[in-house]
C-alpha positions as CSV (number, residue, x, y, z in Angstrom):
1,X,15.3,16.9,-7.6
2,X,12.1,16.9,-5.2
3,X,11.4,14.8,-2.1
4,X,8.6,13.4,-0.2
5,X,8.2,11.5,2.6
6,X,5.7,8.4,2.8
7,X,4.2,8.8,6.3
8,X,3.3,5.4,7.6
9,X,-0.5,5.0,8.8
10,X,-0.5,1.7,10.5
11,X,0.3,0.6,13.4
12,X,0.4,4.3,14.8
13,X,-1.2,7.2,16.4
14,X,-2.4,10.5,15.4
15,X,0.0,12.6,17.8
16,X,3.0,10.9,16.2
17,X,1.3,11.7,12.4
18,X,0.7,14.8,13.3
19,X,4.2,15.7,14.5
20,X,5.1,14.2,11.5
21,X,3.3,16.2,9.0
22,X,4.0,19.9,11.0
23,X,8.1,18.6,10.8
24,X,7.9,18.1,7.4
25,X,5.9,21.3,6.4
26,X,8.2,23.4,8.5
27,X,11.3,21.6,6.4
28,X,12.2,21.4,2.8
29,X,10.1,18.6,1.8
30,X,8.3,18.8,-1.4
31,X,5.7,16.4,-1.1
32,X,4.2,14.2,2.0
33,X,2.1,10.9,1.1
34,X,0.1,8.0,2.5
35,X,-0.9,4.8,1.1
36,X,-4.1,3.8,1.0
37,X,-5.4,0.8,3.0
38,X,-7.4,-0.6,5.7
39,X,-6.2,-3.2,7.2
40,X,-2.4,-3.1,7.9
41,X,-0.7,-5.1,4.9
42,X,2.1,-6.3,7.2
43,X,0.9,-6.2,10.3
44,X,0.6,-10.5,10.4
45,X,4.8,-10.5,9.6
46,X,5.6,-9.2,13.4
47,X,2.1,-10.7,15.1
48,X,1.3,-14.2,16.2
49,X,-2.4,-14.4,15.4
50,X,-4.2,-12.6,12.3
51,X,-6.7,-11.1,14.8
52,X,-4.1,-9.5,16.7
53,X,-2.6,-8.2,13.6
54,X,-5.4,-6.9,12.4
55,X,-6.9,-4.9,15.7
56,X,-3.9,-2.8,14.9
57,X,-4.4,0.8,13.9
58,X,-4.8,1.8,9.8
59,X,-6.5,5.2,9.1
60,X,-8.4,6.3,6.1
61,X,-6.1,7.7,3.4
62,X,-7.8,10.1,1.5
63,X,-9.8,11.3,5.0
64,X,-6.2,11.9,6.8
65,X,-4.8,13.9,3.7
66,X,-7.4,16.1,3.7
67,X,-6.7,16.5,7.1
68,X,-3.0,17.1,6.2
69,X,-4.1,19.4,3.4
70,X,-5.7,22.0,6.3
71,X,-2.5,21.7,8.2
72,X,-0.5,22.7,5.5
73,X,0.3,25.4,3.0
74,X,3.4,24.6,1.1
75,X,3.3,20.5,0.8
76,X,2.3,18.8,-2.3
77,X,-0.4,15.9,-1.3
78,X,-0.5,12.4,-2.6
79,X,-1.7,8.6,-2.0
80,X,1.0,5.8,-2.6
81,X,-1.6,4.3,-4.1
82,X,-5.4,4.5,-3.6
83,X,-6.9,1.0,-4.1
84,X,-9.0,1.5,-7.5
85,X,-11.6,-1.2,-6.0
86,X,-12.5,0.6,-2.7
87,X,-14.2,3.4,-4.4
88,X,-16.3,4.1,-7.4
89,X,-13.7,6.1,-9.7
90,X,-16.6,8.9,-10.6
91,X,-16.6,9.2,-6.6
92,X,-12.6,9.5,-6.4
93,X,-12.7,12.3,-9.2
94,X,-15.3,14.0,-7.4
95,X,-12.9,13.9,-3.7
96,X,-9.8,14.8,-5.8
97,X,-11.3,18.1,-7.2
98,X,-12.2,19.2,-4.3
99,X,-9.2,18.8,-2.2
100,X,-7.3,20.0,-5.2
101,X,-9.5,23.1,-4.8
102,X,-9.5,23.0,-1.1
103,X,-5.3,23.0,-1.4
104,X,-5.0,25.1,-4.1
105,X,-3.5,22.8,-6.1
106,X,-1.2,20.4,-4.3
107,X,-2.8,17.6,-5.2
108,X,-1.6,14.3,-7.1
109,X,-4.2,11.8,-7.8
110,X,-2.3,8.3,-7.3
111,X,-4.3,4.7,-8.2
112,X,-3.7,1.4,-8.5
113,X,-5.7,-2.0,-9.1
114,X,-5.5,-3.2,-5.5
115,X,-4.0,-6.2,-4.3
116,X,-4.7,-7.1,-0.7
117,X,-7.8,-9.5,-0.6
118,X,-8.2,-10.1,3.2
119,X,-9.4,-5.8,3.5
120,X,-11.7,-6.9,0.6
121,X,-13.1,-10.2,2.4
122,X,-13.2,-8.2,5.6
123,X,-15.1,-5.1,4.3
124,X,-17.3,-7.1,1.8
125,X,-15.8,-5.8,-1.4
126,X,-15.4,-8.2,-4.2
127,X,-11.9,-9.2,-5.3
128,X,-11.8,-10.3,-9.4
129,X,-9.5,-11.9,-10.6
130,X,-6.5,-10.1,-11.4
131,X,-7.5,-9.7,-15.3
132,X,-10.5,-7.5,-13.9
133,X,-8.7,-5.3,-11.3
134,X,-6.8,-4.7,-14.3
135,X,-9.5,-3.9,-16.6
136,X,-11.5,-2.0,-14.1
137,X,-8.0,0.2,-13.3
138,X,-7.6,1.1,-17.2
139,X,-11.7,1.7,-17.2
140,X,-11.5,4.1,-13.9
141,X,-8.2,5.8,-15.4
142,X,-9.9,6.6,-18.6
143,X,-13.2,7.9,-16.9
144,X,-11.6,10.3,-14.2
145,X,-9.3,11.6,-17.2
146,X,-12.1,12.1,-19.2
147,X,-14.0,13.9,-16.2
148,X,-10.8,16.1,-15.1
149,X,-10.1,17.3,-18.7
150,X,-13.5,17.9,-19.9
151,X,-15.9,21.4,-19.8
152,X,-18.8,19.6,-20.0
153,X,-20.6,16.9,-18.3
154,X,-19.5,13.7,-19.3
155,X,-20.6,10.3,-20.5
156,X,-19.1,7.3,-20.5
157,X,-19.8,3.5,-21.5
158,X,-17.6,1.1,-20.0
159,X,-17.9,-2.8,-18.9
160,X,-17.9,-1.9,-15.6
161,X,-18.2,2.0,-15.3
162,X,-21.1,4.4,-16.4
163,X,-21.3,7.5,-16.4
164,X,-24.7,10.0,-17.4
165,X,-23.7,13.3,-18.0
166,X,-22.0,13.5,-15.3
167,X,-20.5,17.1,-14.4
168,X,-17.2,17.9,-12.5
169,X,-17.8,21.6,-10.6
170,X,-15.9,22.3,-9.5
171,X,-13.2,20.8,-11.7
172,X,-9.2,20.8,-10.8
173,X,-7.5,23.9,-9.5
174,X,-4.7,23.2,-11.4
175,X,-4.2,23.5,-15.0
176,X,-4.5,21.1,-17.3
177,X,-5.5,19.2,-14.4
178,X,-4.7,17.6,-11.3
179,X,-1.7,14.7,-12.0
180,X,-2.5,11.3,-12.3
181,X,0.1,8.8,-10.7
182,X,-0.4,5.4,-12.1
183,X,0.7,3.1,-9.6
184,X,2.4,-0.2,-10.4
185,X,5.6,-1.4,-13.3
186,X,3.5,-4.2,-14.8
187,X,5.0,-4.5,-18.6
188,X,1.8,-5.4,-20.5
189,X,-1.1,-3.6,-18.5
190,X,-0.4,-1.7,-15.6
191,X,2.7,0.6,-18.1
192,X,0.3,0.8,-21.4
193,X,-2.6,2.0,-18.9
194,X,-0.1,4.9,-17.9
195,X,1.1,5.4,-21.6
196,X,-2.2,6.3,-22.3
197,X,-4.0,8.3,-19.6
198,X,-0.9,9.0,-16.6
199,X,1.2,11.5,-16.0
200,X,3.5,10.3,-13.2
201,X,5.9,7.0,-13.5
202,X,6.4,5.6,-9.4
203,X,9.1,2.7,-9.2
204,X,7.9,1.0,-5.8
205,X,10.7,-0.3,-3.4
206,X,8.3,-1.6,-1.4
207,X,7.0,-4.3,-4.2
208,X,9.7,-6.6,-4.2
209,X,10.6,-6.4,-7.2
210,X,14.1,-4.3,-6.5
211,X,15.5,-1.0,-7.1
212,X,18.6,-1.3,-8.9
213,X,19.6,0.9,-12.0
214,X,19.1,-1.7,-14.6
215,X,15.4,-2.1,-13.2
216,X,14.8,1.5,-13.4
217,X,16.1,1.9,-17.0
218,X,14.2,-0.9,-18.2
219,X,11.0,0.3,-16.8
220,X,11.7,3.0,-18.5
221,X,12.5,1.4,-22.0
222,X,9.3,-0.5,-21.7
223,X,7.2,3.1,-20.9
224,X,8.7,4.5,-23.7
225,X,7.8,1.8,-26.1
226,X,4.0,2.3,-24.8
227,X,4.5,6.1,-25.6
228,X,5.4,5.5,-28.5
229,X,2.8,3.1,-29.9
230,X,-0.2,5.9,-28.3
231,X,1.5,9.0,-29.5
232,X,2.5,10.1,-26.5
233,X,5.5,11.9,-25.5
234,X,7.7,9.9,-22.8
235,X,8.7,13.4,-21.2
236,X,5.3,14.2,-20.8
237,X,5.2,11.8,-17.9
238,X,7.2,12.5,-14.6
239,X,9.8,10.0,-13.3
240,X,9.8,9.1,-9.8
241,X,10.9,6.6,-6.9
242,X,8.9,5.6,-3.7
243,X,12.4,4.4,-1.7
244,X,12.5,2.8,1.7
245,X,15.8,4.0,3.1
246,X,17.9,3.7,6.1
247,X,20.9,5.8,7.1
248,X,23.6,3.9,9.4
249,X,27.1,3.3,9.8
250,X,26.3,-0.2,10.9
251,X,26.6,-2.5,8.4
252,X,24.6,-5.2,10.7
253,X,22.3,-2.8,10.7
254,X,21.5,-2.1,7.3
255,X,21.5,-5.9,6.3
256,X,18.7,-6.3,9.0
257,X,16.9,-3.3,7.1
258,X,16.8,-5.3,4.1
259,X,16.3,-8.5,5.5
260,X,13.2,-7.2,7.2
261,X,11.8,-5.8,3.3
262,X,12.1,-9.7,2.3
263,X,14.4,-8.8,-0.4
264,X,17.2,-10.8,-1.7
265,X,19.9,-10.0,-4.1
266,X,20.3,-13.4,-6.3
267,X,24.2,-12.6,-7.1
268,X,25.8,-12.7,-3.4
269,X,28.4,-10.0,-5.2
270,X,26.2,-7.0,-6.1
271,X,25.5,-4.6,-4.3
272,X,27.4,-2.6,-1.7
273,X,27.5,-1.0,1.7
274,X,29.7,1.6,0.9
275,X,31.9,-1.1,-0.7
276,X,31.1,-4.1,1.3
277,X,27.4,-4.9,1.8
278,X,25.5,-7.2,-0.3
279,X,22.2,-6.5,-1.2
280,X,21.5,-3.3,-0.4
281,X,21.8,-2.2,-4.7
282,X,19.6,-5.0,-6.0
283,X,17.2,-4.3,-3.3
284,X,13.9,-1.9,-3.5
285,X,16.0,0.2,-0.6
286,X,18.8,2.0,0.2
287,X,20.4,0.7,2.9
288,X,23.8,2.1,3.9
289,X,25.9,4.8,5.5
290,X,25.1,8.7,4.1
291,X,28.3,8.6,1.8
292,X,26.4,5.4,0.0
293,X,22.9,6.8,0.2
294,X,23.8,10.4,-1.9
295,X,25.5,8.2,-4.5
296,X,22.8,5.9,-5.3
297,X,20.5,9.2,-5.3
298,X,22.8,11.3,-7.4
299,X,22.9,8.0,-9.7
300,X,19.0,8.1,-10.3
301,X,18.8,12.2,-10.9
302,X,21.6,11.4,-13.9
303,X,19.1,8.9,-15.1
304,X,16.4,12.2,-15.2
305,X,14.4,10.9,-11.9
306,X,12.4,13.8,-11.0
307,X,11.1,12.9,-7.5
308,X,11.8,10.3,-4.6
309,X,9.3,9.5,-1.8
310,X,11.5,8.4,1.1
311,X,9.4,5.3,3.0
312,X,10.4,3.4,6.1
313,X,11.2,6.1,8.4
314,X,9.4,5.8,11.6
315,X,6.2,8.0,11.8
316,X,7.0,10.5,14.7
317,X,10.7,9.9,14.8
318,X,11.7,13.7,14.0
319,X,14.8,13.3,14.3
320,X,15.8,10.8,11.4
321,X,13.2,12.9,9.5
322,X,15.2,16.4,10.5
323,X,18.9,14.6,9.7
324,X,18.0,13.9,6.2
325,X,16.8,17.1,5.4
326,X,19.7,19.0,6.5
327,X,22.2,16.1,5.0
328,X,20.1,14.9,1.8
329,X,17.2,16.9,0.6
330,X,19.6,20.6,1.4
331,X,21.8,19.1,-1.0
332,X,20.2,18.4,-4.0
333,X,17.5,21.7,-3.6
């Protein structure tokens, strides 16, 4: 089992994301990430006015992983996700071959379809409908595929992407090529879109949509079905979690934890806080004292999860970050 950590951007400062990034090289992370927007997406939540909310900080992602990607040497480099609309997708294969050359290979390329329309209103990028964000992600997939695998320069005809012999030098340091993380669990589109041109599986704790075992497996029933019908191999594709988590004895605590998430478990019952707090299963995080924590971990590496990207710890706060290497990530490495 690896581990990552997804740094927050927003609502931050450099010196605490930097303190942040030289902890976790100098500890045995695997993997550090950032998501990708620019506004912050929850800024309004804990604000009174939306201009308020959104004069607070959000940096660049793929600008401040590069940066990360000169300040380390061992940590594998991601996005949790890059918004497929902000950037023309020949122009994101063009930035992921280079920091994949520029890290020697530590890069994963992560997208999704984008979802937040006030960045797009406030930068002046059109918002489709979600039909088209969906089409255009399957398009860009298919095109930076195309361009990461192929020797030669590459065209490509799509409703909404062209290409003209366009080369890719220099191409991906690793071999095949650099990883592609299809971000999102959407049965029909978003999981047939990373049958067919992915290589990494993400279940998101942040979405909403829960984090429970039966979720993960069925996820994973539906992926598999989409393999099958493209020829693909299910194992072919890496199995990972991005899982907001908080460690505490106090169960009070915790239960605020997943309160602040917005989650809800609809059966008062399920769930457990090391035998007593509701919610915390059926929710995208794992909320609970250490004891807890390891179990529902050791629970998801059974199920043949590869990797899980530890969100929700504050950027800067060392400490936490410190504690759950030496208690969690030790164990399991």
């Amino acid at each position: 089992m690896e581990f990552g950590v997804q740094v927050n951007c927003y609502e931050t400062d450099w010196a605490a994301i930097s303190k942040t990034i030289l902890a976790m090289e100098n500890g045995q992370w695997s993997s550090l990430w950032f998501a990708d927007h620019f506004l912050p997406p929850h800024a309004l939540s804990s604000k009174t006015n939306q201009s308020e909310a959104e004069s607070e900080s959000a940096f660049e992602g793929f600008t401040i992983l590069a940066v990360a990607a000169g300040m380390t040497k061992r940590l594998r480099l991601g996005h949790l996700v890059l918004g497929n609309s902000y950037r023309n997708p020949g122009l994101v294969a063009k930035m992921a071959t280079t920091l994949d050359q520029a890290s020697e290979g530590r890069f994963t390329l992560s997208l999704g379809a984008s979802w937040y329309e006030r960045e797009h209103l406030a930068y002046g990028w059109p918002f489709p409908s979600m039909k088209e964000r969906s089409d255009r992600f399957e398009e860009a997939c298919e095109l930076i595929r195309l361009l990461f695998k192929s020797n030669e320069p590459v065209n490509y005809e799509g409703e909404y992407y062209q290409l003209d012999q366009a080369p890719m030098s220099p191409g991906c340091y690793q071999i095949p090529h650099i990883p592609i993380l299809v971000g999102g669990t959407g049965e029909k589109r978003t999981l047939l879109t990373l049958a067919k041109y992915g290589d990494v599986f993400n279940l998101d704790g942040w979405s909403g949509r829960g984090m429970s075992m039966d979720l993960y497996k069925h996820k994973i029933e539906v992926l598999e079905k989409h393999c099958e019908k493209v020829g693909r191999n299910l194992d072919e594709i890496k199995k990972t979690l991005l899982m907001p988590i908080k460690i505490t004895d106090d169960e009070k605590e915790a239960k605020k934890f997943i309160v602040k998430l917005g989650y809800r478990s609809s059966d008062p019952t399920h769930g457990n806080y090391g035998g007593e707090l509701v919610g915390a299963e059926q929710s995208g995080s794992v909320a609970g004292n250490l004891n807890y924590v390891i179990e529902r971990i050791e629970e998801f590496a059974k199920e043949g999860v590869e990797e899980i990207m530890f969100g929700g710890i504050e950027t800067g706060d060392i400490d936490t970050l410190q504690m759950i290497d030496e208690q969690i990530v030790s164990r399991f490495t």
